[in-house]
C-alpha positions in Angstrom: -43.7 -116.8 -43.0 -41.0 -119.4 -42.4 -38.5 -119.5 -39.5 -35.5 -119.1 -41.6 -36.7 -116.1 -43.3 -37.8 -114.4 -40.4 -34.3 -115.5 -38.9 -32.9 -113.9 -42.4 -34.8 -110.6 -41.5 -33.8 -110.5 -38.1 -30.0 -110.8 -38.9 -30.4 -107.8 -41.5 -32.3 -105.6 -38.7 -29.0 -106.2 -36.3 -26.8 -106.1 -39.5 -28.5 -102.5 -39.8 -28.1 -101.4 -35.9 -25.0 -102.0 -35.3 -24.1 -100.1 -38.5 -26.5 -97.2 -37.1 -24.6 -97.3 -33.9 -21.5 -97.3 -35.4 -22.4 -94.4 -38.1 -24.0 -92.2 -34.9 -21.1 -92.8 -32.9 -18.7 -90.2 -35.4 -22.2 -88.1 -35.7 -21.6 -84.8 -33.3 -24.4 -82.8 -31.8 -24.1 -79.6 -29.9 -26.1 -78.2 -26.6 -26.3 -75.0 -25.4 -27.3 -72.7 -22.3 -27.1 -69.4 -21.4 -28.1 -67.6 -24.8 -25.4 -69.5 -26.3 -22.9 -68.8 -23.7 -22.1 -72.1 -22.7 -21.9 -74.7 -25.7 -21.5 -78.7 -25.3 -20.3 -80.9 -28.4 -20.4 -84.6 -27.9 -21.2 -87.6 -30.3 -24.7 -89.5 -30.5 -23.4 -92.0 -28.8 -22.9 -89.9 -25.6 -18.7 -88.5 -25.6 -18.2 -85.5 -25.4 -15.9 -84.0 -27.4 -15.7 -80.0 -26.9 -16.9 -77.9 -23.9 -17.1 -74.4 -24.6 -17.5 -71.0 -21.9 -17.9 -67.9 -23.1 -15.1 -65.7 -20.6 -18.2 -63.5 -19.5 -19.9 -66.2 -17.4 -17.0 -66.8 -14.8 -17.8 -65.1 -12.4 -16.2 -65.4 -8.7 -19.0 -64.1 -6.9 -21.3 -67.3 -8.6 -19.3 -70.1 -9.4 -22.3 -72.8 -9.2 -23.6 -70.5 -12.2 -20.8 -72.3 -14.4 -21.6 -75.7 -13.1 -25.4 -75.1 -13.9 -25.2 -73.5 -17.5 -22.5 -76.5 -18.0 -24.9 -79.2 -17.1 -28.0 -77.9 -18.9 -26.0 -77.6 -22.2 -24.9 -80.9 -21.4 -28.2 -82.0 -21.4 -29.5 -80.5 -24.3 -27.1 -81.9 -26.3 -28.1 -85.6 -25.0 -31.5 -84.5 -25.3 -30.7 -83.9 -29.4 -28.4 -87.3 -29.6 -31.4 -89.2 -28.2 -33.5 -87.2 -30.9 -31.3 -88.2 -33.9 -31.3 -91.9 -32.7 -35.1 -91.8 -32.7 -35.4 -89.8 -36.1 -32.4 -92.3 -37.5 -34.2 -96.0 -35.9 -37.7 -94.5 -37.9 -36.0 -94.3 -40.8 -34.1 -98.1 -41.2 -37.6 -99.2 -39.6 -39.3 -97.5 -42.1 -37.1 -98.8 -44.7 -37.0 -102.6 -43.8 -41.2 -102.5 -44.1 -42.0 -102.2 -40.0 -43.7 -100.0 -37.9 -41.5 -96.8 -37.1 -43.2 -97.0 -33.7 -41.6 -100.0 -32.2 -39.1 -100.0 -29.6 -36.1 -101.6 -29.9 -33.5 -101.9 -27.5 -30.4 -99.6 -27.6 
């Protein structure tokens, strides 16, 4: 393969990323703790956009109870952005012809 092609390929690979990126970034997921009580929305690309707390889990006699349901929600949503980026880089991966296994920086 000549360098100019594989200079061709490499600008459509970034040409693809940075419209991945961009798509993911409007793309919500949502994490939850507590049997649902606790739900986190935020975006694939890491804002968050919506914290919700279901009135039954304030309690004054536990407050760090809040702070822990809110941070494991948060983290499963993260945990199902960084999912949909992996399934989402297989697929363009897949589709230019390489290896779905190969990591590319984010």
């Amino acid at each position: 393969m000549d360098m100019a092609k594989m200079m061709q390929q490499a600008k459509v690979m970034q040409d693809k990323m940075q419209a991945m990126q961009a798509e993911l970034a409007n793309v919500e997921v949502t994490g939850q703790s507590g049997g649902g009580m606790v739900s986190v929305t935020m975006t694939c690309k890491g804002d968050m956009k919506n914290v919700t707390i279901a009135p039954e889990v304030m309690d004054p006699t536990d407050p760090d109870m809040v702070g822990d349901l809110v941070v494991a929600a948060c983290n499963d949503a993260k945990s199902k952005a960084d999912e949909t980026l992996s399934e989402r880089t297989k697929e363009m991966m897949s589709s230019m012809g390489l290896p779905s296994d190969i990591q590319l920086p984010m």
